[in-house]
C-alpha positions as CSV (number, residue, x, y, z in Angstrom):
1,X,87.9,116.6,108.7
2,X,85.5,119.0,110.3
3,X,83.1,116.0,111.2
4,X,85.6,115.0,113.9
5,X,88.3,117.4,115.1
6,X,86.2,119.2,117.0
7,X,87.0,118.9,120.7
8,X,83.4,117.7,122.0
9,X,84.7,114.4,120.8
10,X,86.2,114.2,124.2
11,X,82.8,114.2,125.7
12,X,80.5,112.6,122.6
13,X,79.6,109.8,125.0
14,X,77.5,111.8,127.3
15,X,75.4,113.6,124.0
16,X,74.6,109.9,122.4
17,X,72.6,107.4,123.8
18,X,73.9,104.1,124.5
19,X,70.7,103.2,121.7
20,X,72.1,105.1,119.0
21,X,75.9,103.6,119.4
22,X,77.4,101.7,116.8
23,X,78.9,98.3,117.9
24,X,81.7,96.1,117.3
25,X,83.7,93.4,118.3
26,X,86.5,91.4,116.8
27,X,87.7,88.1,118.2
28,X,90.8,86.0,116.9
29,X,90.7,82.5,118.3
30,X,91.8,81.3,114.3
31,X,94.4,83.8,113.9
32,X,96.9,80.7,113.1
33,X,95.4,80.5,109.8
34,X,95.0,84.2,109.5
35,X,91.3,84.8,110.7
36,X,89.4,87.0,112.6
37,X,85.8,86.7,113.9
38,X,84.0,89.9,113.6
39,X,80.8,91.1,114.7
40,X,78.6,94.6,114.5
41,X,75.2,95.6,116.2
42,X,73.4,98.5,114.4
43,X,70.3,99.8,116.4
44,X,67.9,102.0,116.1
45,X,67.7,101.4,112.3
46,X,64.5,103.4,110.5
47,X,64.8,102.4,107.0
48,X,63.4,99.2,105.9
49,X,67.0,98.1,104.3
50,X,70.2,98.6,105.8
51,X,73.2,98.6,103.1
52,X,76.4,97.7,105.0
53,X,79.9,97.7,103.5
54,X,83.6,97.4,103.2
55,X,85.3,100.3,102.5
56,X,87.6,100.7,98.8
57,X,90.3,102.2,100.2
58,X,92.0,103.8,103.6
59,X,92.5,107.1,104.8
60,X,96.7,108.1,104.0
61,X,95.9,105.8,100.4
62,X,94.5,107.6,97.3
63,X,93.6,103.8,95.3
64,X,91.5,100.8,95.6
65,X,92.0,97.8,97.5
66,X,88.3,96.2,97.4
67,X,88.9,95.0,101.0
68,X,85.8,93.0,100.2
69,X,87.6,90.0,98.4
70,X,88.9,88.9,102.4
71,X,85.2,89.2,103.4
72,X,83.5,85.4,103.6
73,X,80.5,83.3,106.3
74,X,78.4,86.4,106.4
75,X,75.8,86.4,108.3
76,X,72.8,88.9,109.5
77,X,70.4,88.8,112.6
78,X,67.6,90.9,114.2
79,X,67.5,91.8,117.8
80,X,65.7,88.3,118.7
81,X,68.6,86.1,116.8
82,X,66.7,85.7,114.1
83,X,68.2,85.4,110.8
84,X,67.4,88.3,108.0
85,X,67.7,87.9,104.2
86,X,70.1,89.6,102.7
87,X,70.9,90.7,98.8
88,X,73.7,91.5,97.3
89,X,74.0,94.7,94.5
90,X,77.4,94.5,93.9
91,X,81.3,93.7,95.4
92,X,81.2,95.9,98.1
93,X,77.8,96.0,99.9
94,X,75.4,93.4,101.5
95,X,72.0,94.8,101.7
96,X,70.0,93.5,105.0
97,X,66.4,93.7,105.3
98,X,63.1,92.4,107.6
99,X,64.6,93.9,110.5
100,X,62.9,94.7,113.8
101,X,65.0,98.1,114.4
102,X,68.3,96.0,115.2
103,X,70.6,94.7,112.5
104,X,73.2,92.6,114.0
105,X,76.0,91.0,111.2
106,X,78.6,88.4,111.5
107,X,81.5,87.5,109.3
108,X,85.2,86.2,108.9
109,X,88.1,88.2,107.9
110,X,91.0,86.6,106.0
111,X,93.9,89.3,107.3
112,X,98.0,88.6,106.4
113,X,99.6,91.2,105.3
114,X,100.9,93.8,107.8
115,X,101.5,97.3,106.7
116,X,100.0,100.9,106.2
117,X,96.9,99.4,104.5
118,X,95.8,96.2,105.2
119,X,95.3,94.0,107.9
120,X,97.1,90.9,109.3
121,X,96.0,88.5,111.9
122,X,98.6,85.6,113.4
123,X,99.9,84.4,116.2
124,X,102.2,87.3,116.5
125,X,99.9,89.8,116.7
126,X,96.6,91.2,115.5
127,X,97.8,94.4,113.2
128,X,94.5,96.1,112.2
129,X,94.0,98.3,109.3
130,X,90.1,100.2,110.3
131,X,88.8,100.4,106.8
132,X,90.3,96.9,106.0
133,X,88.9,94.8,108.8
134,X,85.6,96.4,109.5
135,X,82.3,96.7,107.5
136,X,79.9,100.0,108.5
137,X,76.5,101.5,107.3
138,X,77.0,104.4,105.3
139,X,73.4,106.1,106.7
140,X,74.4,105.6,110.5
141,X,78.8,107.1,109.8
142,X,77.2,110.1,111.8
143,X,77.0,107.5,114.5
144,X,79.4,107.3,117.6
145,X,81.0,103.7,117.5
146,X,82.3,101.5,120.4
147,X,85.0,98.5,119.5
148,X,86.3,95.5,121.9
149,X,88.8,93.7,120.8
150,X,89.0,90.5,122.5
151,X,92.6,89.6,122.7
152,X,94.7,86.4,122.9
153,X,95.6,86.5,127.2
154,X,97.6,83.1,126.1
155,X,99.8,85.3,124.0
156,X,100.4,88.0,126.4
157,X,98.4,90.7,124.2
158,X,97.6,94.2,124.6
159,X,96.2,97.2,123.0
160,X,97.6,100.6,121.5
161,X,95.6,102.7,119.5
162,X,94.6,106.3,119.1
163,X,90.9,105.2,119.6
164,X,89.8,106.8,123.4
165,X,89.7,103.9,126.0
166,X,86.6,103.2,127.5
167,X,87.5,100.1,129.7
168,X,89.7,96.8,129.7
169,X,89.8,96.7,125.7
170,X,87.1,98.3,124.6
171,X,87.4,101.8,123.1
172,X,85.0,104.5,121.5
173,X,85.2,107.0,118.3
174,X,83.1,109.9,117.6
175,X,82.1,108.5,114.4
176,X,82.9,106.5,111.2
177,X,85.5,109.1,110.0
178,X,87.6,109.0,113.2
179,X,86.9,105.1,113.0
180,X,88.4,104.8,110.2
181,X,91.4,106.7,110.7
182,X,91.9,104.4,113.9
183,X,94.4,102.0,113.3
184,X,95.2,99.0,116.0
185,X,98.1,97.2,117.2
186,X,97.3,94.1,119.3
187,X,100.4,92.5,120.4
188,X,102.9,91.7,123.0
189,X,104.8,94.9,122.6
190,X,106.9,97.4,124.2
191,X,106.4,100.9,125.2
192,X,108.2,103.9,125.7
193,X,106.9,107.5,125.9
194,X,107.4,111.0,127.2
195,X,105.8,114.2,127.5
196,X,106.3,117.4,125.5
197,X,104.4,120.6,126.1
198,X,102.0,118.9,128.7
199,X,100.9,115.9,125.6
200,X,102.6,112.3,126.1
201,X,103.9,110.8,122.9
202,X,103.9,106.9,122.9
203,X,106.2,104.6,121.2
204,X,104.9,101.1,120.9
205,X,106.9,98.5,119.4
206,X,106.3,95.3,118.2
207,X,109.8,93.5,117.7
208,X,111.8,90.2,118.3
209,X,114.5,92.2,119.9
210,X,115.4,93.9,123.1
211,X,114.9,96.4,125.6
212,X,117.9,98.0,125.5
213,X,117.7,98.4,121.8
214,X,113.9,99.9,122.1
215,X,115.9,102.1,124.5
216,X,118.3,103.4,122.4
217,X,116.0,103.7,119.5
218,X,113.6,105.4,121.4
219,X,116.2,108.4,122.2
220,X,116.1,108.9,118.4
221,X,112.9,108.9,118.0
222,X,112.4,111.8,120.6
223,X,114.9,113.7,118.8
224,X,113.2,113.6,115.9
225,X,110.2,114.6,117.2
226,X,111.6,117.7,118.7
227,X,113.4,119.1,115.7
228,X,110.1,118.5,113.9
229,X,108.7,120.6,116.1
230,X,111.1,123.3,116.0
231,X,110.2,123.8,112.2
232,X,106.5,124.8,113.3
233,X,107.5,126.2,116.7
234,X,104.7,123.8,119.0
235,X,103.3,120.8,118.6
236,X,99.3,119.4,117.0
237,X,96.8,119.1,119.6
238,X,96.4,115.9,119.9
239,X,92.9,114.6,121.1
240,X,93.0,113.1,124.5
241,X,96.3,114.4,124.4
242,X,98.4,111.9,122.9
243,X,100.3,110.6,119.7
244,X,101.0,107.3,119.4
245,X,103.8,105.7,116.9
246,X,102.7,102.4,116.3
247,X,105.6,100.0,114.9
248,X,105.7,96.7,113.7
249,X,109.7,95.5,113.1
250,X,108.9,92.0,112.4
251,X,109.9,89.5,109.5
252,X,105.9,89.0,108.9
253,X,105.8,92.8,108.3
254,X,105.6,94.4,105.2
255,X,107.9,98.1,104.8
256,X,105.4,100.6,105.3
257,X,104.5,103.9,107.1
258,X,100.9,105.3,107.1
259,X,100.0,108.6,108.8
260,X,96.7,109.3,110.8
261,X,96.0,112.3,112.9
262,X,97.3,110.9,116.2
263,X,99.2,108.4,115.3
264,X,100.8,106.7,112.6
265,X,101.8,102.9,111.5
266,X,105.7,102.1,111.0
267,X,105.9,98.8,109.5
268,X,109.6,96.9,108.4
269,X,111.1,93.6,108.2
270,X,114.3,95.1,109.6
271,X,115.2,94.6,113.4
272,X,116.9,97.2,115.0
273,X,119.3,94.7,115.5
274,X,119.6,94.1,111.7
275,X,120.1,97.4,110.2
276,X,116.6,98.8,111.4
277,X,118.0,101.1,114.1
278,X,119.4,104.3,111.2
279,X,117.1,102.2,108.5
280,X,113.5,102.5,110.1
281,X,114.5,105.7,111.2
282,X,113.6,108.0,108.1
283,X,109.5,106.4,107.9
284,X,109.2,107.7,111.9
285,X,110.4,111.4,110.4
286,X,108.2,111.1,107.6
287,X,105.3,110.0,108.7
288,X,105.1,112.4,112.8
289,X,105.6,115.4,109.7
290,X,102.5,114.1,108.3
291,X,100.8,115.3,112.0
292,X,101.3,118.6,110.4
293,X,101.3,118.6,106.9
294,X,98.0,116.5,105.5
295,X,96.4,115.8,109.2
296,X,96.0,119.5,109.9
297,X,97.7,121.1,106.9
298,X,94.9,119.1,104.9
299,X,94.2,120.0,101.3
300,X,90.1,120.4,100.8
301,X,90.5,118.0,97.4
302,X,90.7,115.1,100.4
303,X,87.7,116.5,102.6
304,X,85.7,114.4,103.7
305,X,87.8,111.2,102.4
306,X,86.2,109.3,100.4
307,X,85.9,105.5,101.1
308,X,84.1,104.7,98.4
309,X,85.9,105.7,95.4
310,X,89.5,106.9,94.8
311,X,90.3,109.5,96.3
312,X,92.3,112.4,93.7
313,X,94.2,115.6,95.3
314,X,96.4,117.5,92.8
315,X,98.4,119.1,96.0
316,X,100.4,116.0,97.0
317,X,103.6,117.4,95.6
318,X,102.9,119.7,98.4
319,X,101.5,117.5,101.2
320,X,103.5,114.2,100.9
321,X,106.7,115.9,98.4
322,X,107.7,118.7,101.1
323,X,106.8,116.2,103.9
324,X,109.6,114.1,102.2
325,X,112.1,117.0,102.1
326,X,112.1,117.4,105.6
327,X,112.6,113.6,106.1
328,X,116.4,113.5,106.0
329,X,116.8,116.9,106.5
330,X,115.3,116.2,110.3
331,X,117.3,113.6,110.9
332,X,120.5,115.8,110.1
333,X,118.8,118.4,112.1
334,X,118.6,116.0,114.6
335,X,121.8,114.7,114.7
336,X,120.9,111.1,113.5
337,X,122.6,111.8,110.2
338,X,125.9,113.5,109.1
339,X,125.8,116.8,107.0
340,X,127.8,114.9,105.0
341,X,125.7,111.9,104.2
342,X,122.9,114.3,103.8
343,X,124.2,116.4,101.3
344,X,125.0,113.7,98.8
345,X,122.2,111.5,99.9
346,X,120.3,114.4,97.7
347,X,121.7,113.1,94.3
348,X,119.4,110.2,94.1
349,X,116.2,111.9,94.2
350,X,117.7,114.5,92.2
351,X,118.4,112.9,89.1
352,X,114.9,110.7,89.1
353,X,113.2,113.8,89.1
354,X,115.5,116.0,86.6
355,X,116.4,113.5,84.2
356,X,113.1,111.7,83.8
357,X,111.6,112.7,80.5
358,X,108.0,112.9,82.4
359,X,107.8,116.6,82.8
360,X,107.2,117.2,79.0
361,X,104.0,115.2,80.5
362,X,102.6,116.7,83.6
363,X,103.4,119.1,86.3
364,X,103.6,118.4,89.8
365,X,99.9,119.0,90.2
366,X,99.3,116.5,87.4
367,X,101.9,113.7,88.7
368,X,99.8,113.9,92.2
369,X,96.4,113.0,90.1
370,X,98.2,110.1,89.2
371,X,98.1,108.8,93.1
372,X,95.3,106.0,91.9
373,X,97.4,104.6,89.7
374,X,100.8,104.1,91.8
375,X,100.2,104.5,95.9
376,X,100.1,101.1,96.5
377,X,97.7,99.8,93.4
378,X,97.8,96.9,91.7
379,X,97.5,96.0,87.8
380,X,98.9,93.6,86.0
381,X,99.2,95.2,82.1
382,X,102.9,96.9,82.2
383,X,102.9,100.8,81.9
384,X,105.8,103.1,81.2
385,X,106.2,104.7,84.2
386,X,110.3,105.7,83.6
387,X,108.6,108.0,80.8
388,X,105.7,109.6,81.6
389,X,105.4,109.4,85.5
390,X,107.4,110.9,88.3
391,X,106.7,110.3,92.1
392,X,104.7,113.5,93.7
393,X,107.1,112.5,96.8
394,X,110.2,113.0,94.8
395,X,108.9,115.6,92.5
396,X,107.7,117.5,96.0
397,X,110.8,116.9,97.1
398,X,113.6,118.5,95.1
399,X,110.8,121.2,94.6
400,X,110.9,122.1,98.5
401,X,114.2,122.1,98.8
402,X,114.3,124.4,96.0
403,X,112.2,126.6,97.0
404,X,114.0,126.6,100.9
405,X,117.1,127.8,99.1
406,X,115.8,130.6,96.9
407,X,113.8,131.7,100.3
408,X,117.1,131.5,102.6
409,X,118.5,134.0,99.7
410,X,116.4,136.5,100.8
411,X,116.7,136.5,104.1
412,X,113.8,133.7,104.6
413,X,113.5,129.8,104.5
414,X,110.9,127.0,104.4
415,X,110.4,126.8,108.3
416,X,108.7,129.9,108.3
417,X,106.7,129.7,105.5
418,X,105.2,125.8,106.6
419,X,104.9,128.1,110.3
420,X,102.5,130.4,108.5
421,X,100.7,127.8,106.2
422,X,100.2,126.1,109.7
423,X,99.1,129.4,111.4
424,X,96.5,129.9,108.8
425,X,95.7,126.0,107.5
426,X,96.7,124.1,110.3
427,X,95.6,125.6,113.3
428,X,92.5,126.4,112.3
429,X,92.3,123.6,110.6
430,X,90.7,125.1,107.8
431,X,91.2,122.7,104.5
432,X,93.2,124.9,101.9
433,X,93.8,124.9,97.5
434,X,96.7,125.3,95.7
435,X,96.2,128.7,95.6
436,X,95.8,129.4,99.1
437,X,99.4,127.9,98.8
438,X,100.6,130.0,96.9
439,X,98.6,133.4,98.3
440,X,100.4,132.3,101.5
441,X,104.0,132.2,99.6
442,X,103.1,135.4,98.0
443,X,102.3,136.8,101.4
444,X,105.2,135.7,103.6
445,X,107.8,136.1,100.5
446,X,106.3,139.1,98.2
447,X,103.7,138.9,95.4
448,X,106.6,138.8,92.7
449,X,108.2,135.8,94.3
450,X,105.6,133.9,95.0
451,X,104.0,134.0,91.6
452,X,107.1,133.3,90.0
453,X,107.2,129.8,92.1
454,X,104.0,128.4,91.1
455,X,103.9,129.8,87.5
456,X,107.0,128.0,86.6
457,X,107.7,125.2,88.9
458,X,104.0,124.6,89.8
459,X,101.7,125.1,87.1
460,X,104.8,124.5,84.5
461,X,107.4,121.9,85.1
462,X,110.6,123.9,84.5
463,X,113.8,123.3,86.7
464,X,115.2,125.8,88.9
465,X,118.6,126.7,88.5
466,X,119.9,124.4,91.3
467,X,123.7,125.1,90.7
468,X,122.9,128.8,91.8
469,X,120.7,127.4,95.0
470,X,122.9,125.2,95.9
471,X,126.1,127.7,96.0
472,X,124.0,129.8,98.6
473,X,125.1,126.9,101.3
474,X,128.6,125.3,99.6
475,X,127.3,122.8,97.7
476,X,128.3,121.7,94.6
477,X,126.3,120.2,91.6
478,X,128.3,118.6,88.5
479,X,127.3,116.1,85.8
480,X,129.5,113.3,85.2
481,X,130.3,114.6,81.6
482,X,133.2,112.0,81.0
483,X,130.8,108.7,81.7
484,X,129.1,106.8,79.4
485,X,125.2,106.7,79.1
486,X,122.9,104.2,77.3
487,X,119.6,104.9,79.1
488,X,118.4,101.4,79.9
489,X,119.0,99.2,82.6
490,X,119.9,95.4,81.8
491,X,120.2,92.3,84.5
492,X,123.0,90.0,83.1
493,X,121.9,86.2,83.0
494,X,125.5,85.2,83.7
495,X,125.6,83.3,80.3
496,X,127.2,86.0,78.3
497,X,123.8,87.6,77.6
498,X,121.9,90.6,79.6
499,X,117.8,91.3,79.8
500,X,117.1,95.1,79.5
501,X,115.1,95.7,82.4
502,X,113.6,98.9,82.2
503,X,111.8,100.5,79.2
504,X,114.4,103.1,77.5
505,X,114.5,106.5,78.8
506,X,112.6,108.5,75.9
507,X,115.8,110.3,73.3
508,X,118.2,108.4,75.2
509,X,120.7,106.3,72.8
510,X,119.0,103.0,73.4
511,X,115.2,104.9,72.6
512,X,116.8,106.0,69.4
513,X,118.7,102.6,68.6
514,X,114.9,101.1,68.9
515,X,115.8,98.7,71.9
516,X,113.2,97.6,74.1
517,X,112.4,96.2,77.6
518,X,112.2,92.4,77.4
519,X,115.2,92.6,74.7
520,X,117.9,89.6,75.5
521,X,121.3,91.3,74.5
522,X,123.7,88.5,73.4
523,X,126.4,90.6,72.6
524,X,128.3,94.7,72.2
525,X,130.6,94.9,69.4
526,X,131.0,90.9,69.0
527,X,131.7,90.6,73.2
528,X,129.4,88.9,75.6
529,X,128.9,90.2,78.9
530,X,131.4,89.3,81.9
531,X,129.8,86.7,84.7
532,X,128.9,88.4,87.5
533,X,130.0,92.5,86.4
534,X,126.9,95.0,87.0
535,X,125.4,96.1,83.8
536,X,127.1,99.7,84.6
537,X,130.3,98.8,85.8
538,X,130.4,97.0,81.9
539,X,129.8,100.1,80.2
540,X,132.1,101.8,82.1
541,X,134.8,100.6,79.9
542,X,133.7,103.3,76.9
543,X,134.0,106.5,76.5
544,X,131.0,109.4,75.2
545,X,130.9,109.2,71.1
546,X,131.7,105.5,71.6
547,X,129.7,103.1,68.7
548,X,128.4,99.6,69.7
549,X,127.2,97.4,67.4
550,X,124.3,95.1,69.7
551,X,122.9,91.8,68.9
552,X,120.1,91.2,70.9
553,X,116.7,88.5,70.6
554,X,113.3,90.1,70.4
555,X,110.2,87.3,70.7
556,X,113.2,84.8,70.1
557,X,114.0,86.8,66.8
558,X,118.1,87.6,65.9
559,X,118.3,91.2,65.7
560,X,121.2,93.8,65.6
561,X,121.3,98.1,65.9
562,X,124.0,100.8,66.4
563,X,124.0,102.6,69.3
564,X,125.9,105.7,69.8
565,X,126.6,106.7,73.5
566,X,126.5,110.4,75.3
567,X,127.6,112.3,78.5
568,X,125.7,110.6,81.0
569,X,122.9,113.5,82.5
570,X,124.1,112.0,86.2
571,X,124.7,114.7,88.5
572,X,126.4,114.3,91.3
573,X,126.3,116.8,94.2
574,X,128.4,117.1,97.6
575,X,130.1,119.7,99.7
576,X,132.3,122.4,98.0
577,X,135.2,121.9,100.7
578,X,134.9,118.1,100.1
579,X,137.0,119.4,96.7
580,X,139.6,122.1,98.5
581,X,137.2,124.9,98.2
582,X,137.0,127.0,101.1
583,X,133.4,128.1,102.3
584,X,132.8,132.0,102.6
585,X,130.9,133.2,105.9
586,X,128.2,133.8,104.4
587,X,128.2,130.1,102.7
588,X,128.6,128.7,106.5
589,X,126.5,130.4,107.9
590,X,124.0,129.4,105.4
591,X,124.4,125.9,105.5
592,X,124.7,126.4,109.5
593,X,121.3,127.4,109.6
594,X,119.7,125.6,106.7
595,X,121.1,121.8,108.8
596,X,120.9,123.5,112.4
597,X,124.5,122.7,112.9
598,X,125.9,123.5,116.4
């Protein structure tokens, strides 16, 4: 991180020679069939060989992508034009050697899909992951870089970026880390923006709809940024001064958001027109937190990012689980949702994370080493994730929330403790460990307090008692004791049979009954399954104690079990008054100042 927050960056053109620059262009004359012509000058080289590469994975990731396997026609030059030999040691690298102190490379880019991560070049625009479109030398990543893109004038394109403009469309970084953390949208889009604290932040938009609905979205998005900042009390610095949102609502898109440090990629097939306008909504408060918490607020397992290798961080529960806490919550603060909606919009991460039998497993330190596995990867042997995994942002989640509700009991909240982890993290941008985490909790809240967090939500995976918590602002949290549970989900083939979709939850009644995902259920207690009734809204029909008798096909094999159902572990949780129960003060003023109400 160090390498290139510092401020100089503003002036890091003046203290390199034009010699010693890094440079690049990227054309897209082919982008109809998804190509883009890319080209790199390297000067000033001093070793005999010069390794070049495509990076593994991308800054906001924590997996491989192998961004190499889009990578094809490459090509390698001197100064003169002359062509160099080149080997290659493995996947990722092209080694180029016979130089004369210039190494100038060529190659084409096969880019379509359009998202946090990747790249994707069309006729609708040129959306441009850093790490997934451009190959760099590892020995020169100290050096400053300069990009043009040369843009489609037939289809009205134009640039936005966090990269600092030199002229027309070519812009400059301080080096390969900022490069890298650069991402580019190249399009005929709109732009909205407005200034906060003397810093501009941009909204560009890259949709099939209209003005007035960029308008009227727009006004949402400022409040969101402005009740973010209220948590923290004052806005990032941003470099140059700016922040830039760059969204891509377009059916070519793929749902995304990816944070950077001033700016951040909102990607969604939605239209605001369609549902987009409250849908898209939540990634823009997700991911402008992230300018906070993991930019600046950045945890030292991730410094300096890696782009070589995954990258592991055992504090995501913290940096991307709290950041998802305050998602919704913001918008409520914000006025874009109803206390209402919010409240009970809490169930569904609730029960993932409390009645998943993972956390006989791993703690939330442990569920955020397994980032590799699940941000975004790829594999194609099945795992049994509804067992032994739950998501660090869910996890992080209910664990924040938590922990705001036990603080606002003594007289304290969340706000102020992110506040001082920005103070002393953030600010000085100084990249912190779990325990700095929880020294900072044991400083704002008492030693006793703190300790009592980590060591039994932290290190340990116990569950706070959320009925109490919840009380403190009205809320209440009940199981649905009367309903049925099973423990597996099943998609009916509307032929009177059902495919159990999910592996069974570990000592639920299908576990112990020995049913398994991939099981074709023909029939419960000699009855097939009703065309076109949800697999739940069927079991709703018995009771807790209830005994089916299932026939079901395993590897085209007849086979039959018992199955005993229980109290489903569903909890459901929503305001006190919503049942007749009148709120003390002290409950509204709780739940006043926990949502910011008016």
């Amino acid at each position: 991180m160090k390498k290139y927050w510092l401020l100089g960056l503003f002036f890091f053109i003046g203290i390199f020679s034009y010699a010693q620059m890094n440079m690049y262009e990227i054309t897209f004359e082919n982008a109809i069939h998804h190509e883009a012509l890319v080209s790199a000058t390297f000067p000033a080289v001093t070793t005999d060989t010069l390794s070049v590469r495509m990076s593994r994975t991308s800054p906001g990731r924590y997996a491989l992508h192998e961004f190499a396997k889009n990578v094809y026609g490459f090509k390698a030059y001197d100064g003169k034009g002359n062509s160099l030999k080149v080997h290659r040691p493995d996947p990722y690298q092209w080694q180029v050697f016979g130089h004369d102190g210039t190494v100038k490379i060529e190659y084409l880019l096969y880019a379509n899909r359009g998202d946090g991560t990747y790249s994707q070049v069309d006729e609708t625009h040129a959306h441009l992951n850093i790490p997934a479109t451009f190959m760099y030398a590892p020995s020169l990543e100290e050096r400053p870089i300069e990009v043009t893109f040369d843009t489609r004038e037939d289809l009205n394109w134009k640039v936005a970026t966090q990269l600092h403009l030199v002229s027309g469309t070519t812009y400059t970084a301080p080096n390969l880390q900022y490069f890298m953390d650069s991402p580019v949208e190249i399009s005929d889009f709109g732009i909205r923006e407005f200034d906060v604290d003397g810093q501009k932040i941009q909204f560009v938009l890259h949709h099939n709809g209209t003005d007035e609905e960029l308008d009227t979205y727009f006004e949402k998005v400022k409040k969101t940024v402005l009740a973010e900042k209220e948590v923290y009390g004052e806005l990032p610095t941003f470099d140059y001064g700016r922040y830039t949102f760059l969204a891509c609502y377009i059916p070519n898109a793929s749902g995304d958001g990816m944070e950077h440090r001033n700016s951040t990629i909102l990607t969604s097939t939605r239209s605001l027109a369609d549902g987009g306008m409250e849908g898209n909504i939540g990634t823009v408060s997700h991911e402008f937190f992230h300018a906070w918490n993991v930019e600046r607020i950045r945890p030292q397992s991730l410094e300096p990012f890696d782009f070589e290798e995954a990258n592991m961080s055992g504090t995501l529960w913290f940096a991307e689980g709290f950041t998802s806490y305050y998602t919704n919550l913001i918008l409520c603060r914000a006025g874009l949702m109803a206390p209402e909606e919010y409240i009970e919009g809490l169930a569904g991460t609730f029960n993932y994370v409390w009645n998943s039998p993972a956390r006989q497993f791993f703690n939330p330190i442990e569920m955020s080493y397994q980032a590799p596995f699940v941000d975004a990867a790829t594999s194609v042997d099945p795992v049994n994730r509804e067992n032994m995994f739950i998501s660090y942002y869910s996890y992080g989640s209910v664990l924040g929330m938590a922990l705001d509700l036990a603080l606002r009991e003594k007289g304290l909240d969340l706000d102020n403790y992110m506040k001082l982890v920005w103070i002393k993290y953030g600010k000085t941008q100084t990249p912190y460990k779990i325990k700095d985490l929880q020294n900072t909790l044991r400083e704002y809240a008492g030693k006793e307090f703190g300790d009592a967090f980590f060591n039994s939500y932290i290190y340990k995976s116990e569950m706070p008692d959320y009925k109490s918590l919840f009380e403190i602002v009205g809320i209440k949290l009940e199981t649905k004791a009367e309903s049925a549970y099973l423990g597996i989900s099943a998609r009916l083939n509307g032929d009177g049979h059902g495919e159990i979709t999910t592996n069974p939850k570990m000592g639920s009644p299908a576990y112990i009954a020995g049913l398994d995902k991939g099981d074709i259920i023909t029939s419960m207690n000699g009855g097939a399954f009703p065309d076109g009734q949800h697999f739940d809204d069927f079991l709703s029909q018995f009771n807790p104690g209830d005994v089916l008798k299932i026939e079901f096909e395993r590897f085209g094999q007849p086979k039959t079990t018992q199955v005993k159902l229980v109290s489903s572990p569903t909890y459901v949780i929503y305001p006190s008054e919503k049942e007749g129960d009148e709120l003390t003060k002290k409950q509204h003023d709780a739940r006043k100042d926990w949502l910011k109400l008016k």
